[in-house]
mmCIF file of the N, C-alpha and C atoms, coordinates in Angstrom:
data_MODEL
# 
_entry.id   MODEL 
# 
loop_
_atom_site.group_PDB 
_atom_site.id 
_atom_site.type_symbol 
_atom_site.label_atom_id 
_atom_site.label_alt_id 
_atom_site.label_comp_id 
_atom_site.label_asym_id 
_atom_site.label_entity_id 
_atom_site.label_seq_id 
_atom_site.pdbx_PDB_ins_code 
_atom_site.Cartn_x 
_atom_site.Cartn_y 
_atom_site.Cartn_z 
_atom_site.occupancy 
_atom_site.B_iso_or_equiv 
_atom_site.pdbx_formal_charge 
_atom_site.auth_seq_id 
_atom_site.auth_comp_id 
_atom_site.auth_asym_id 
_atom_site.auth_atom_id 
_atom_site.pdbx_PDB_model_num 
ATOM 1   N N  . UNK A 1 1  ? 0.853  -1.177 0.000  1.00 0.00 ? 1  UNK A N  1 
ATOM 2   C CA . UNK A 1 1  ? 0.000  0.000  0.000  1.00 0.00 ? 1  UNK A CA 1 
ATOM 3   C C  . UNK A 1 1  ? 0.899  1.240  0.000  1.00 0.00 ? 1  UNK A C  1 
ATOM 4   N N  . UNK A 1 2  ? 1.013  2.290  -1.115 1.00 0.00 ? 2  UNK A N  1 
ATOM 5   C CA . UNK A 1 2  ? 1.510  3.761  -0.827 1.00 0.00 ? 2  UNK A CA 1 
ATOM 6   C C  . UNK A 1 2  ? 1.098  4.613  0.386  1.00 0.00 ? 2  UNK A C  1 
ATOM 7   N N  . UNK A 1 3  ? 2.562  5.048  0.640  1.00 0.00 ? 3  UNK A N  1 
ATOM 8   C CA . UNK A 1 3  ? 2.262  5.777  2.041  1.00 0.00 ? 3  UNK A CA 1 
ATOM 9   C C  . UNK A 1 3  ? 2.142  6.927  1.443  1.00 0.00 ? 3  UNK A C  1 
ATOM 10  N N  . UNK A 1 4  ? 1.715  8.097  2.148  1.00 0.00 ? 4  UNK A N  1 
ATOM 11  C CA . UNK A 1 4  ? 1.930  9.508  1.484  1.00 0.00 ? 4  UNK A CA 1 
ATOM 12  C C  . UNK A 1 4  ? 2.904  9.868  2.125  1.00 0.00 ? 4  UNK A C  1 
ATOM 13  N N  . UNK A 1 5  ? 4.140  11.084 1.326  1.00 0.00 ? 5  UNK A N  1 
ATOM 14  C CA . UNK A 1 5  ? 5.059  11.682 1.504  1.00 0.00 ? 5  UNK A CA 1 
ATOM 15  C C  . UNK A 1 5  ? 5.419  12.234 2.791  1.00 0.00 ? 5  UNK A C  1 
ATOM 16  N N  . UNK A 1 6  ? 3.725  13.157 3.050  1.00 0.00 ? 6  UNK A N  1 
ATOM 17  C CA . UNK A 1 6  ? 3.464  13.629 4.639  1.00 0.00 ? 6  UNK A CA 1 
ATOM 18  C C  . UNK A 1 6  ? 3.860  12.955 5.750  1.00 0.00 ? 6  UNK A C  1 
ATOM 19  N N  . UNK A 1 7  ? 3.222  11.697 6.249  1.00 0.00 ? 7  UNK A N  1 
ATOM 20  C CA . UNK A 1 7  ? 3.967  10.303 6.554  1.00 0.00 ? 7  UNK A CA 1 
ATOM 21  C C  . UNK A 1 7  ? 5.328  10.595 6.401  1.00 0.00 ? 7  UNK A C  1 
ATOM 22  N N  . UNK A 1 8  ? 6.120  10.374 5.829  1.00 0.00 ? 8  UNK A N  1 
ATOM 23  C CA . UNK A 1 8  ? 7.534  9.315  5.701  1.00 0.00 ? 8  UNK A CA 1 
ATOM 24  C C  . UNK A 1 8  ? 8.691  10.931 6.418  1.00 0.00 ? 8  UNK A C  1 
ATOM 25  N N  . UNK A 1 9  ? 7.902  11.990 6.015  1.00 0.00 ? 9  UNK A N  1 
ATOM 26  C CA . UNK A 1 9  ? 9.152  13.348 6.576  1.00 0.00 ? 9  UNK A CA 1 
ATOM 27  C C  . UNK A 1 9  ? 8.488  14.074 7.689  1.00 0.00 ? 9  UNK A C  1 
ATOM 28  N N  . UNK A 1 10 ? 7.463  13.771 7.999  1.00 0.00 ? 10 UNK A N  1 
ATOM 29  C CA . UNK A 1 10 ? 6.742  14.326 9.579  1.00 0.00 ? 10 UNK A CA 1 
ATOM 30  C C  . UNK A 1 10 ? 8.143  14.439 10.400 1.00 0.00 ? 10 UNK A C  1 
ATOM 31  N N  . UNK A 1 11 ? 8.966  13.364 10.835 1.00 0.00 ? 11 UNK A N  1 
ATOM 32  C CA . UNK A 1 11 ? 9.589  13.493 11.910 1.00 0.00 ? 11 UNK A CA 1 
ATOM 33  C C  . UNK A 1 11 ? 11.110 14.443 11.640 1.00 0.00 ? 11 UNK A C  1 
ATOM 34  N N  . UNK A 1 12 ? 11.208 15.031 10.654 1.00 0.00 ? 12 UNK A N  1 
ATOM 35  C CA . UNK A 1 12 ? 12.228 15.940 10.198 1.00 0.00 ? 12 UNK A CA 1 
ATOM 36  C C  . UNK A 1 12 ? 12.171 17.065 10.866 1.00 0.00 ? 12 UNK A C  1 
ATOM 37  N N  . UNK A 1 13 ? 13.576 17.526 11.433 1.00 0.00 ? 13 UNK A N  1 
ATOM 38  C CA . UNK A 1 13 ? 13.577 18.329 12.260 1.00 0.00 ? 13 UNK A CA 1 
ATOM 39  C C  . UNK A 1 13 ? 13.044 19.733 11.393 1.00 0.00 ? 13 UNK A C  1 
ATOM 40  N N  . UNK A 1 14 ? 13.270 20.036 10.209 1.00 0.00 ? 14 UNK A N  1 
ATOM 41  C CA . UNK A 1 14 ? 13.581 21.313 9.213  1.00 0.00 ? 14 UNK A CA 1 
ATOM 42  C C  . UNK A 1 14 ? 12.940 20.555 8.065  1.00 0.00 ? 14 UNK A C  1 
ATOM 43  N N  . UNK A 1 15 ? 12.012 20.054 7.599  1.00 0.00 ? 15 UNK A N  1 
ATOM 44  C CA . UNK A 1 15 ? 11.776 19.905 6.035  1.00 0.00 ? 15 UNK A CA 1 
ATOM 45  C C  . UNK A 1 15 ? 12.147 21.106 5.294  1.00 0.00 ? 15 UNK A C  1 
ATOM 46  N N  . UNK A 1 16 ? 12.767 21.173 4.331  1.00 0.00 ? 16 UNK A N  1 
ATOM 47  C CA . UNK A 1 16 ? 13.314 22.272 3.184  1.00 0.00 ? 16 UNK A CA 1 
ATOM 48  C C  . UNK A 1 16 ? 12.932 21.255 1.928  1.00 0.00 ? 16 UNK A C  1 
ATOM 49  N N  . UNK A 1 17 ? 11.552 22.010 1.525  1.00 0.00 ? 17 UNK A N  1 
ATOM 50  C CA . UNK A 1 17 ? 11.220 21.820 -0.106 1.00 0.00 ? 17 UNK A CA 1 
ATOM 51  C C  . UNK A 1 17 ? 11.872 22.857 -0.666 1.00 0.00 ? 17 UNK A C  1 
ATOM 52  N N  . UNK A 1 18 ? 11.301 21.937 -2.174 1.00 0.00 ? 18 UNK A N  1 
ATOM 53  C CA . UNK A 1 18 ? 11.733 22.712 -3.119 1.00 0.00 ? 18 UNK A CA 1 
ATOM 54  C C  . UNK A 1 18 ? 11.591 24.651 -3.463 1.00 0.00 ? 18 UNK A C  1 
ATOM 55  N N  . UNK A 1 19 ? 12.184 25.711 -3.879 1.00 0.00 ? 19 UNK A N  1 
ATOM 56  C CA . UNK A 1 19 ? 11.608 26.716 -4.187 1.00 0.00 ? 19 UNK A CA 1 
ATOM 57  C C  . UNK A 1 19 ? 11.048 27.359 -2.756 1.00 0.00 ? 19 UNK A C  1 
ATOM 58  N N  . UNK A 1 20 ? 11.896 26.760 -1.702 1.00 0.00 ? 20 UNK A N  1 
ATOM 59  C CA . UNK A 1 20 ? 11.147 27.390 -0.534 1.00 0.00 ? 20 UNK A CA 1 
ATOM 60  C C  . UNK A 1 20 ? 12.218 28.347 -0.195 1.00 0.00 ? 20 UNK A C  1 
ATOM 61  N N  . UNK A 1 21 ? 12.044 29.011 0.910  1.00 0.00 ? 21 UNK A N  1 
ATOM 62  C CA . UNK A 1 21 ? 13.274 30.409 1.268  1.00 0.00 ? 21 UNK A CA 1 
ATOM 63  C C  . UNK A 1 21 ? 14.673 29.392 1.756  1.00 0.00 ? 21 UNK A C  1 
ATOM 64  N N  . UNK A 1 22 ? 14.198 28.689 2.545  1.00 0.00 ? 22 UNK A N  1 
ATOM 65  C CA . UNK A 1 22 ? 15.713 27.718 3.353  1.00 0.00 ? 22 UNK A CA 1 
ATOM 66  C C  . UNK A 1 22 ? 15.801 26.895 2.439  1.00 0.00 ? 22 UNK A C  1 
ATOM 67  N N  . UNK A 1 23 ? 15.767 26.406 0.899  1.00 0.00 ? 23 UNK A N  1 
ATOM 68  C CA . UNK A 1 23 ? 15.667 25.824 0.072  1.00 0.00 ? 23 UNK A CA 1 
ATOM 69  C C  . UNK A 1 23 ? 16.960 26.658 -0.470 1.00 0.00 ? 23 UNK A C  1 
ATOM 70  N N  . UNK A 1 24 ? 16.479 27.689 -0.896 1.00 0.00 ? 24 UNK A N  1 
ATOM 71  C CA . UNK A 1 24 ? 17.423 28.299 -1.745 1.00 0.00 ? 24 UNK A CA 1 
ATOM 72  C C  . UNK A 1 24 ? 18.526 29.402 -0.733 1.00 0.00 ? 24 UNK A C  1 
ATOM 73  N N  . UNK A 1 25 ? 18.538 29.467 0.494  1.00 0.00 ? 25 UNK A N  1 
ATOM 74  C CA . UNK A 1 25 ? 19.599 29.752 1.498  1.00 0.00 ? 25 UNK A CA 1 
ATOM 75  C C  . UNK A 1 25 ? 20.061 28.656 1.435  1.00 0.00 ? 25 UNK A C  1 
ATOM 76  N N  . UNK A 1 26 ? 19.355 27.235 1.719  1.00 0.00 ? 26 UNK A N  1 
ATOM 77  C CA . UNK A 1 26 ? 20.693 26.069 1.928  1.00 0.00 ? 26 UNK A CA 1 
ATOM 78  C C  . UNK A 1 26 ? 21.440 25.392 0.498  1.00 0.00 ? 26 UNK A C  1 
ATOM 79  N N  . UNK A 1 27 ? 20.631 25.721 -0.607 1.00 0.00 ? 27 UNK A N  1 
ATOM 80  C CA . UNK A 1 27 ? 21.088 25.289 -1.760 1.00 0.00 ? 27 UNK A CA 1 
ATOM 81  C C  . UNK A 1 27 ? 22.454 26.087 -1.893 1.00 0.00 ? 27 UNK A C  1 
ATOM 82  N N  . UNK A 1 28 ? 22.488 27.635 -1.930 1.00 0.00 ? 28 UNK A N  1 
ATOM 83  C CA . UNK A 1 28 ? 23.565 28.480 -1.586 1.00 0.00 ? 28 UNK A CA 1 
ATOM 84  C C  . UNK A 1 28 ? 24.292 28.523 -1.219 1.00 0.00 ? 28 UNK A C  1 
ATOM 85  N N  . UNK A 1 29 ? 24.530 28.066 0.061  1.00 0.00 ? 29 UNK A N  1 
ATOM 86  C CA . UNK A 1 29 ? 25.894 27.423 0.904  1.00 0.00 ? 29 UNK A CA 1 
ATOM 87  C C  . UNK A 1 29 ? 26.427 26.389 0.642  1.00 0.00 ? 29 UNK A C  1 
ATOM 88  N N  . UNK A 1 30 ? 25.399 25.458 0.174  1.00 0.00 ? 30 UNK A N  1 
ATOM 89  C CA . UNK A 1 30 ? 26.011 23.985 -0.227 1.00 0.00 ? 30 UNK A CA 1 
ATOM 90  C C  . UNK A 1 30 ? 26.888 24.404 -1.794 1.00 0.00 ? 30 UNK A C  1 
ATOM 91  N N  . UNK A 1 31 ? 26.415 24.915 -2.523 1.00 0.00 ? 31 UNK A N  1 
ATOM 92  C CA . UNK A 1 31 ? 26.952 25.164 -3.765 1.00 0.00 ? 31 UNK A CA 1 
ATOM 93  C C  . UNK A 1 31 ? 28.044 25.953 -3.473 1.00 0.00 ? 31 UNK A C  1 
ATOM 94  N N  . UNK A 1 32 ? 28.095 26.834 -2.190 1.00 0.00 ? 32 UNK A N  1 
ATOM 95  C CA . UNK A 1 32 ? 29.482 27.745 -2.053 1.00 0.00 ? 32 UNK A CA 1 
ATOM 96  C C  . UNK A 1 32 ? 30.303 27.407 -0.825 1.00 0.00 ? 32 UNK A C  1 
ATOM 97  N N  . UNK A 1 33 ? 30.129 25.957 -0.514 1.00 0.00 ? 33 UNK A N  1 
ATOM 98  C CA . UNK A 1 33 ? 30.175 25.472 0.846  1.00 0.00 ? 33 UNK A CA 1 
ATOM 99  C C  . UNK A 1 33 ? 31.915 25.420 1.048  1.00 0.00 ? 33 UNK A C  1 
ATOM 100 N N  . UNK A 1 34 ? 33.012 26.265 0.399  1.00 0.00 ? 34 UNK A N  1 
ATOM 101 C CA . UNK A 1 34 ? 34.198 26.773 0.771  1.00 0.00 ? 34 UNK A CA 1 
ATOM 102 C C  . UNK A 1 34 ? 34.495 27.688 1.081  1.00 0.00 ? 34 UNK A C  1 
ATOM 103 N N  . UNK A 1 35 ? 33.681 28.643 1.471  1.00 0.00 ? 35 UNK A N  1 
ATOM 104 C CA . UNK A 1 35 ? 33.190 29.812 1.548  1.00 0.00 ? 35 UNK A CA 1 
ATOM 105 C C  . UNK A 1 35 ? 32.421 30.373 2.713  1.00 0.00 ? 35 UNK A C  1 
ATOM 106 N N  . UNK A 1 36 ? 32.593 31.266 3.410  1.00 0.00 ? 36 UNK A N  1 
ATOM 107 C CA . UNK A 1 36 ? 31.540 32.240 4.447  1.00 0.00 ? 36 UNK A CA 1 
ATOM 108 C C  . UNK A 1 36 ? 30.970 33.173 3.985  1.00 0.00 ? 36 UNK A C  1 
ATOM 109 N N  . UNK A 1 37 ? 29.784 33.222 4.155  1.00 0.00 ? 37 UNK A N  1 
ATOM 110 C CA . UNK A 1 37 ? 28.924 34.578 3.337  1.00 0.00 ? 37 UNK A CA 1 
ATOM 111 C C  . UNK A 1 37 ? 28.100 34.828 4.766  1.00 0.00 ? 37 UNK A C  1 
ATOM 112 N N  . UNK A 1 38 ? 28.133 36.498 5.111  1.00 0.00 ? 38 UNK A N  1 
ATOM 113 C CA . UNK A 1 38 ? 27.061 37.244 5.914  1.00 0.00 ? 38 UNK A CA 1 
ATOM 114 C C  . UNK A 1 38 ? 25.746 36.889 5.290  1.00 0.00 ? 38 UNK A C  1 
ATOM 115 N N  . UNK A 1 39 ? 24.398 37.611 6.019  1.00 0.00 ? 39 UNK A N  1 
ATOM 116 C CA . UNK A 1 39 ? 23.389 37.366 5.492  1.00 0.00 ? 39 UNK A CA 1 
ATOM 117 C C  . UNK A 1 39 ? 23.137 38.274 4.647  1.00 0.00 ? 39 UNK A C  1 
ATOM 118 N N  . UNK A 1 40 ? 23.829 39.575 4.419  1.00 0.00 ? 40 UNK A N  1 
ATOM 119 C CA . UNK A 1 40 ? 23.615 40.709 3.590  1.00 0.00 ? 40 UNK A CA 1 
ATOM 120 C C  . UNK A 1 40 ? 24.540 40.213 2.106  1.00 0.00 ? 40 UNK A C  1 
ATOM 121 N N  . UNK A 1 41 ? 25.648 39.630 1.948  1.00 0.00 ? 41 UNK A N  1 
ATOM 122 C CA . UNK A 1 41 ? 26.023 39.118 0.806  1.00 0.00 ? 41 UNK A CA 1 
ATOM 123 C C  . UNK A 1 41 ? 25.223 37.653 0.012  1.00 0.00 ? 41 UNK A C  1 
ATOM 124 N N  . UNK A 1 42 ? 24.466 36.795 1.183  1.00 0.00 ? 42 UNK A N  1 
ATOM 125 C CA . UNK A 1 42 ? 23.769 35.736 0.466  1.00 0.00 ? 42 UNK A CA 1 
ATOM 126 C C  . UNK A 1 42 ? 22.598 36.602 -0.020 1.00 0.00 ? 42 UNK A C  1 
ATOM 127 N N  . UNK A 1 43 ? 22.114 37.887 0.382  1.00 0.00 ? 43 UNK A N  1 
ATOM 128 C CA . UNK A 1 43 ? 20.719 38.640 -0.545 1.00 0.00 ? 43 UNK A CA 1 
ATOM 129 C C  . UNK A 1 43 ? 21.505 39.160 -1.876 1.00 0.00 ? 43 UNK A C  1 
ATOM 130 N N  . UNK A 1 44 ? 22.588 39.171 -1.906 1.00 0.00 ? 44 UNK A N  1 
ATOM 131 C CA . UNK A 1 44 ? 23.390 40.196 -3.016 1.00 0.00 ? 44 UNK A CA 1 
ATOM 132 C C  . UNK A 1 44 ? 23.242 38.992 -4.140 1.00 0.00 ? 44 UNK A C  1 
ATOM 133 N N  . UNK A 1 45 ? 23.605 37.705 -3.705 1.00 0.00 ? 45 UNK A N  1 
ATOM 134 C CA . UNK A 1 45 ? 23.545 36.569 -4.641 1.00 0.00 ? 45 UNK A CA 1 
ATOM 135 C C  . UNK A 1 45 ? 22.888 35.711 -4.497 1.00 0.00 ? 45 UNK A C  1 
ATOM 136 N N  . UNK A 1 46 ? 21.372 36.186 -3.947 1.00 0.00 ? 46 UNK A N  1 
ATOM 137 C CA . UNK A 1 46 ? 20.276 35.242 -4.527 1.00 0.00 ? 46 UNK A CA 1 
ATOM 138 C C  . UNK A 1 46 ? 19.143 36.387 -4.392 1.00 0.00 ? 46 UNK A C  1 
ATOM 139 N N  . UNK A 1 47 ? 18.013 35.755 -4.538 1.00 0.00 ? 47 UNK A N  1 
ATOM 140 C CA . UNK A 1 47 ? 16.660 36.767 -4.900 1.00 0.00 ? 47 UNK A CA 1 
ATOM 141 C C  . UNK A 1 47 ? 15.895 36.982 -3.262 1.00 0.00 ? 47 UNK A C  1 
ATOM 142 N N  . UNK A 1 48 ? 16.738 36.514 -2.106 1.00 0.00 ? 48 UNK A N  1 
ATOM 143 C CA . UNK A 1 48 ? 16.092 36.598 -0.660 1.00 0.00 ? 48 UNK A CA 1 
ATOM 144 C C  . UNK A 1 48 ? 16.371 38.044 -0.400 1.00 0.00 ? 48 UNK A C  1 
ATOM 145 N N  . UNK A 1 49 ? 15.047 38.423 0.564  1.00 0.00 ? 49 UNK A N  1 
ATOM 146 C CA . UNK A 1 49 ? 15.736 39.455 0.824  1.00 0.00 ? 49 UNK A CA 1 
ATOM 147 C C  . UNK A 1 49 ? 16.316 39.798 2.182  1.00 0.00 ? 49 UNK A C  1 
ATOM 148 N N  . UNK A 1 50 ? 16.900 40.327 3.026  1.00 0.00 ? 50 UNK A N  1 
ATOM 149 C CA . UNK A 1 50 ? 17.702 40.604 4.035  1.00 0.00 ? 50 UNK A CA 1 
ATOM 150 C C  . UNK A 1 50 ? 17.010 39.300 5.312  1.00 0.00 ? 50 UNK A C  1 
ATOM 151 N N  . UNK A 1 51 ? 15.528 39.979 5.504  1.00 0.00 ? 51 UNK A N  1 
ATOM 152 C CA . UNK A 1 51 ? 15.012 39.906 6.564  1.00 0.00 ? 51 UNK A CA 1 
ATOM 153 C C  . UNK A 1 51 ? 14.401 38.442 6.155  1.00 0.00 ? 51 UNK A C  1 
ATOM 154 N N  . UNK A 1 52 ? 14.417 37.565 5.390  1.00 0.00 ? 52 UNK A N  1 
ATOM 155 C CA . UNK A 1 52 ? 14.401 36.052 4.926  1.00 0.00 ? 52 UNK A CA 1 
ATOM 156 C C  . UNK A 1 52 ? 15.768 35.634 4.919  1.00 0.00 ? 52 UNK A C  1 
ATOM 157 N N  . UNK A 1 53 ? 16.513 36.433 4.232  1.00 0.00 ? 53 UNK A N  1 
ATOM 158 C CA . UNK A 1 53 ? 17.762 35.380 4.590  1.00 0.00 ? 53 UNK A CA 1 
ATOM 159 C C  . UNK A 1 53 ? 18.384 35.261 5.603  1.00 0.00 ? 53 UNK A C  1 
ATOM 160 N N  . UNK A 1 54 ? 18.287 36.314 6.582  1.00 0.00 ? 54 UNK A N  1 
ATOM 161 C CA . UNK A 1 54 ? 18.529 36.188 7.896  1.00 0.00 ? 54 UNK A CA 1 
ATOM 162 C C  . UNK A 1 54 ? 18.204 35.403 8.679  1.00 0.00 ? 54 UNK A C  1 
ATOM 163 N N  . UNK A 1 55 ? 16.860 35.014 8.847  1.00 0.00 ? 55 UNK A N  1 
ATOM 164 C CA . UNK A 1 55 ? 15.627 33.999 9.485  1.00 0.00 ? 55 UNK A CA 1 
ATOM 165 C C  . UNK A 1 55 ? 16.058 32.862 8.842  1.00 0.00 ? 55 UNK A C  1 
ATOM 166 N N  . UNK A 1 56 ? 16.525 32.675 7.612  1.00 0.00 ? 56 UNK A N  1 
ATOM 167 C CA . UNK A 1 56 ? 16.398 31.166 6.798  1.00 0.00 ? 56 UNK A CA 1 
ATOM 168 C C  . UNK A 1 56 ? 18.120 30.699 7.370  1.00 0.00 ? 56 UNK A C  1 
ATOM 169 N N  . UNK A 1 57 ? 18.819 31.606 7.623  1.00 0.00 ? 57 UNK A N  1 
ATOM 170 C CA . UNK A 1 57 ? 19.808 30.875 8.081  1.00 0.00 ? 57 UNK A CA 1 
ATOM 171 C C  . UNK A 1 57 ? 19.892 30.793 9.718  1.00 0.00 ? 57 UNK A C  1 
ATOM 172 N N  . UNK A 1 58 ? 19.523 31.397 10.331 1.00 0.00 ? 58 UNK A N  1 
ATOM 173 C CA . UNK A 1 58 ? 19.035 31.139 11.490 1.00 0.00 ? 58 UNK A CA 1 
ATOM 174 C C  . UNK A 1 58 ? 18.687 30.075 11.870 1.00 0.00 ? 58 UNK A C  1 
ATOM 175 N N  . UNK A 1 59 ? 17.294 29.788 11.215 1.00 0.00 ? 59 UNK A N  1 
ATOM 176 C CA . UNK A 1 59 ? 16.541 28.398 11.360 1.00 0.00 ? 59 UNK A CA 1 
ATOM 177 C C  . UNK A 1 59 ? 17.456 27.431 10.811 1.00 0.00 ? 59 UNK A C  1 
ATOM 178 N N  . UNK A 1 60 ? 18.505 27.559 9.794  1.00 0.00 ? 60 UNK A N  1 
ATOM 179 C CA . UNK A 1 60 ? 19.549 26.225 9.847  1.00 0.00 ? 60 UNK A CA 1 
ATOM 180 C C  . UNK A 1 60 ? 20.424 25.965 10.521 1.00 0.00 ? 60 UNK A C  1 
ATOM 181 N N  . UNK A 1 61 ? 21.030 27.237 11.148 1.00 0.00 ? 61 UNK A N  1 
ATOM 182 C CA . UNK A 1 61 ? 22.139 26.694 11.869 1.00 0.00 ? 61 UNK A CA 1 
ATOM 183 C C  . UNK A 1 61 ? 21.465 25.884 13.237 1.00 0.00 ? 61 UNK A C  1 
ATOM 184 N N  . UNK A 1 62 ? 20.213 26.543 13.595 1.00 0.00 ? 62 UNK A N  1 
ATOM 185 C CA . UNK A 1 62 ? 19.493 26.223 14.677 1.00 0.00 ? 62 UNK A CA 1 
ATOM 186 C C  . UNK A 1 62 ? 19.430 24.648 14.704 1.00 0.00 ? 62 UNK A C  1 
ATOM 187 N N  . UNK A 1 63 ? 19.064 24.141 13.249 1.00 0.00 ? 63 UNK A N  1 
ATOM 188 C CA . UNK A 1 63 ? 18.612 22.796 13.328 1.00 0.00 ? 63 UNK A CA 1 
ATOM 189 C C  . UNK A 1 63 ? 20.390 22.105 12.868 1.00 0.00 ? 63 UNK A C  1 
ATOM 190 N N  . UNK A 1 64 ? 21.109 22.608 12.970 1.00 0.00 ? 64 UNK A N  1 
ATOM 191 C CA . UNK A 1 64 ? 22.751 21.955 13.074 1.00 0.00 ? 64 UNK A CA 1 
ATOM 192 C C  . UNK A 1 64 ? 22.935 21.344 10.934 1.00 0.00 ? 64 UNK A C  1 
ATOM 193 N N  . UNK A 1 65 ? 22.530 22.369 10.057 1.00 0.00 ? 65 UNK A N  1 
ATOM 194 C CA . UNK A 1 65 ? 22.465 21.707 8.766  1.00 0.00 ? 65 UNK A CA 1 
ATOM 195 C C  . UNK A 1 65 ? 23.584 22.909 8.717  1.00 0.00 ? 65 UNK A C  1 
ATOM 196 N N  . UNK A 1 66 ? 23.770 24.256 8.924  1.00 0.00 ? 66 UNK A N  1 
ATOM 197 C CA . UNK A 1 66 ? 25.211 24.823 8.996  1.00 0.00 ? 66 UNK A CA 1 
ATOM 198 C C  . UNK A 1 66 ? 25.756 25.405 10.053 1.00 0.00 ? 66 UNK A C  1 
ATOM 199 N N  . UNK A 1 67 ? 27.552 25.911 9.120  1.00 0.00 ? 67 UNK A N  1 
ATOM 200 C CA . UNK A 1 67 ? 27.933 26.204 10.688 1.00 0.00 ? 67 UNK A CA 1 
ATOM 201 C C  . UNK A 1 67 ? 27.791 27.853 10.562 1.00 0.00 ? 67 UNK A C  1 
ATOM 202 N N  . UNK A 1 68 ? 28.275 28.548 11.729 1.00 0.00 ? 68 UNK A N  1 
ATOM 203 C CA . UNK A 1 68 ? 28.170 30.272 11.695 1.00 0.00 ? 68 UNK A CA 1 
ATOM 204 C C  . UNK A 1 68 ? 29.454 30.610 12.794 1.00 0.00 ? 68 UNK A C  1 
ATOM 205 N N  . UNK A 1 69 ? 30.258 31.324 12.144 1.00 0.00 ? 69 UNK A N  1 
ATOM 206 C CA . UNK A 1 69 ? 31.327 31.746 13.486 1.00 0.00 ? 69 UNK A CA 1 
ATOM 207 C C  . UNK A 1 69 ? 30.903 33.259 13.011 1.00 0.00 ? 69 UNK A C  1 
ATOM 208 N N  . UNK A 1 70 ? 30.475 33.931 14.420 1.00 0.00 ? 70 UNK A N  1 
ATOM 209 C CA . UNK A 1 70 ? 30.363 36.028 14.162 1.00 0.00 ? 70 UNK A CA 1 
ATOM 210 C C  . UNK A 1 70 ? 28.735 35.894 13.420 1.00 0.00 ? 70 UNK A C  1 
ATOM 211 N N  . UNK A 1 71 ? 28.992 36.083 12.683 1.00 0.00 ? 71 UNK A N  1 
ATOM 212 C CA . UNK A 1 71 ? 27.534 36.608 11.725 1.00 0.00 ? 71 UNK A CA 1 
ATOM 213 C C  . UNK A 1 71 ? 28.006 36.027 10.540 1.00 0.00 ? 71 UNK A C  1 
ATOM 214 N N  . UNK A 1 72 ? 29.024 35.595 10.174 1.00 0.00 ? 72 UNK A N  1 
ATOM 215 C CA . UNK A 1 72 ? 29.076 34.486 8.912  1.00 0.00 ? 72 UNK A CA 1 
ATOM 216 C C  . UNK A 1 72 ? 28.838 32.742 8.649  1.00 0.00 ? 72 UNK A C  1 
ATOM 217 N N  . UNK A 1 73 ? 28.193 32.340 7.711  1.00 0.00 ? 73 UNK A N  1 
ATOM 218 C CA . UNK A 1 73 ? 27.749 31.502 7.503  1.00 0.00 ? 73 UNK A CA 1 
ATOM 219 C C  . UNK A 1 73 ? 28.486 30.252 6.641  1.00 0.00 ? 73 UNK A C  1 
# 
């Protein structure tokens, strides 16, 4: 019997779909993941703006998916 999707990622600390704000903050780091970017340079190079990308990396480091030393990411 198919389970639904809802089911199988309920217990995820952070679900990050597709096209979502921490979607494309964590896609960002992973793609520049040699690299530290503030939250004012990840708005310069993607379409978030300050006060989302701030919150979207917040909520990741929170859930331990990155790291942050100061205010860089």
């Amino acid at each position: 019997m198919p389970v639904p999707v809802e089911e199988l990622t309920a217990d995820e600390l952070l679900p990050v779909t597709p096209e979502s704000n921490l979607y494309k903050a964590l896609s960002f780091t992973v793609t520049h993941y040699e690299y530290g970017f503030t939250p004012d340079k990840i708005v310069a190079r993607t379409d978030l703006n300050k006060t989302t990308a701030s919150n979207a990396m917040a909520r990741l480091f929170g859930t331990g998916l990155i790291n942050r030393a100061d205010d860089v990411y």
